[in-house]
LOLOFI-680056 format. One record per atom (N, C-alpha, C): x, y, z. Coordinates in steps of 0.1 Angstrom, whole numbers, padded with zeros to 4 digits, always signed. Atoms other than C-alpha are relative to their C-alpha. Example, Ala and Ser with C-alpha at 12.3 -4.5 7.8 and 13.67 -1.06 7.14 Angstrom:
+0009-0012+0000;+0123-0045+0078;+0009+0012+0000;-0009-0011+0000;+0137-0011+0071;-0008+0011+0008;
//
This chain:
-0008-0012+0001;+0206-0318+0063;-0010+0012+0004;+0008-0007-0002;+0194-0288+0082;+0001+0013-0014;-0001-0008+0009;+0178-0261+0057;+0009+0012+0006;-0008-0016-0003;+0200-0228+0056;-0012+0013+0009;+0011-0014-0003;+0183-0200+0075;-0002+0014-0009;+0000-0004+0012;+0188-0179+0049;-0008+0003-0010;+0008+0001+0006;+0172-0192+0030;-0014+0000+0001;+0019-0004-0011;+0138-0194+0056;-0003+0013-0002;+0004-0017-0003;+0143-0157+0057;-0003-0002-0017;+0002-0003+0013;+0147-0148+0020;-0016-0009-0004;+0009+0006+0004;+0116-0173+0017;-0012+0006+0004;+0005-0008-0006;+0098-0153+0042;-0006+0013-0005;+0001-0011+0008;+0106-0123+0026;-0011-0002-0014;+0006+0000+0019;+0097-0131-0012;-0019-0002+0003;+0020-0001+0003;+0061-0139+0002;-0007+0012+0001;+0006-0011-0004;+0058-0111+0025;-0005+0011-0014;+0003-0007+0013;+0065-0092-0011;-0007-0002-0011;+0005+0006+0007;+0046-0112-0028;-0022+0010+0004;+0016-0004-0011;+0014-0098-0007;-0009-0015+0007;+0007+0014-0014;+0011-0137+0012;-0002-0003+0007;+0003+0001-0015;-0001-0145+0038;+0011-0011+0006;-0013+0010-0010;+0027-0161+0065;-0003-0015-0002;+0001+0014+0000;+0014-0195+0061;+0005-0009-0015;-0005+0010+0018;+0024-0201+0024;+0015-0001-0001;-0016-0001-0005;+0061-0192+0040;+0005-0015+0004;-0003+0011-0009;+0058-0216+0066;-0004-0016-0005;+0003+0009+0011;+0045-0243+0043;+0006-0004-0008;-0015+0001+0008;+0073-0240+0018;+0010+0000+0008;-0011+0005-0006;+0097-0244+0045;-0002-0012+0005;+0004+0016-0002;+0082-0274+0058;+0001-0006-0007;+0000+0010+0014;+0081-0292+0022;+0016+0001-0003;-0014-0001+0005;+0117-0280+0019;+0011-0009+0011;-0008+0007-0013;+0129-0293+0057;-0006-0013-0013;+0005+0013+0007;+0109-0327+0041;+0010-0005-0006;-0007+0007+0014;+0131-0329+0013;+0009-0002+0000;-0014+0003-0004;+0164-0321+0024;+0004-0013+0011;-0001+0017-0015;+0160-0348+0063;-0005-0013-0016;+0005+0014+0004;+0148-0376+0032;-0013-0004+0000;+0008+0001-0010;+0117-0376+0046;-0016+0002-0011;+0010-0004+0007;+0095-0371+0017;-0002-0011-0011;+0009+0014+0008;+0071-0396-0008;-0004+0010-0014;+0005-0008+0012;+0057-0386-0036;-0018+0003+0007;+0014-0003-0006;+0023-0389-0020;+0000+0012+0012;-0003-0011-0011;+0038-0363+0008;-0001+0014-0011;-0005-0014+0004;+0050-0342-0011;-0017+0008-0015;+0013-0004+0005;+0013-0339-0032;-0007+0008+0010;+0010-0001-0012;-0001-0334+0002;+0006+0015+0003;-0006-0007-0001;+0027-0305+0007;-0006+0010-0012;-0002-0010+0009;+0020-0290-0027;-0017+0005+0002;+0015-0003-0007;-0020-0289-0018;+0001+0009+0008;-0002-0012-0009;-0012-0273+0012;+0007+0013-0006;-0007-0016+0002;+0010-0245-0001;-0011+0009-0009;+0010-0012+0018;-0018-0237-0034;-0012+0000+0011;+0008-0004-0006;-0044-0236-0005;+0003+0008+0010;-0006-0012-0008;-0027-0210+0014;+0004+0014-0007;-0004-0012+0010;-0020-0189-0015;-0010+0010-0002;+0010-0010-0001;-0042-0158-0014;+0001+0008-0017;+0000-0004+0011;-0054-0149-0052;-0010+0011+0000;+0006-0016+0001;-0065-0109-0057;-0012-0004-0010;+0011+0000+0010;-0097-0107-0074;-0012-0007+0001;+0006+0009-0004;-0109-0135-0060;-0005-0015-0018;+0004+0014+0009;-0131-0154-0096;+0009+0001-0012;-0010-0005+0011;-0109-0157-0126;+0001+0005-0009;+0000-0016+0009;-0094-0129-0144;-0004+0000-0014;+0007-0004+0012;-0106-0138-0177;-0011+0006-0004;
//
């Protein structure tokens, strides 16, 4: 099942607002095509969720405590 476009945008969006960089967009839409085509493992989708938390840009950089 193809994803909604829609929903690509709005996904788009929420990063852009987020202050993320485009690739944590395009990342979460690729794990989401994955899911909907069948197409995904459990070992994929680890590999998916890696990729998206290494594309995520965190302010501050060391941690805030």
């Amino acid at each position: 099942m193809a994803l909604d476009p829609a929903l690509e945008e709005a996904l788009f969006k929420a990063t852009l607002d987020a202050g993320q960089p485009r690739p944590v967009a395009q990342r979460l839409v690729a794990w989401l095509k994955a899911l909907s085509n069948g197409e995904s493992s459990e070992e994929q989708d680890l590999s998916f969720y890696e990729n998206v938390m290494g594309a995520i840009s965190v302010a501050g950089g060391k941690d805030a405590d």
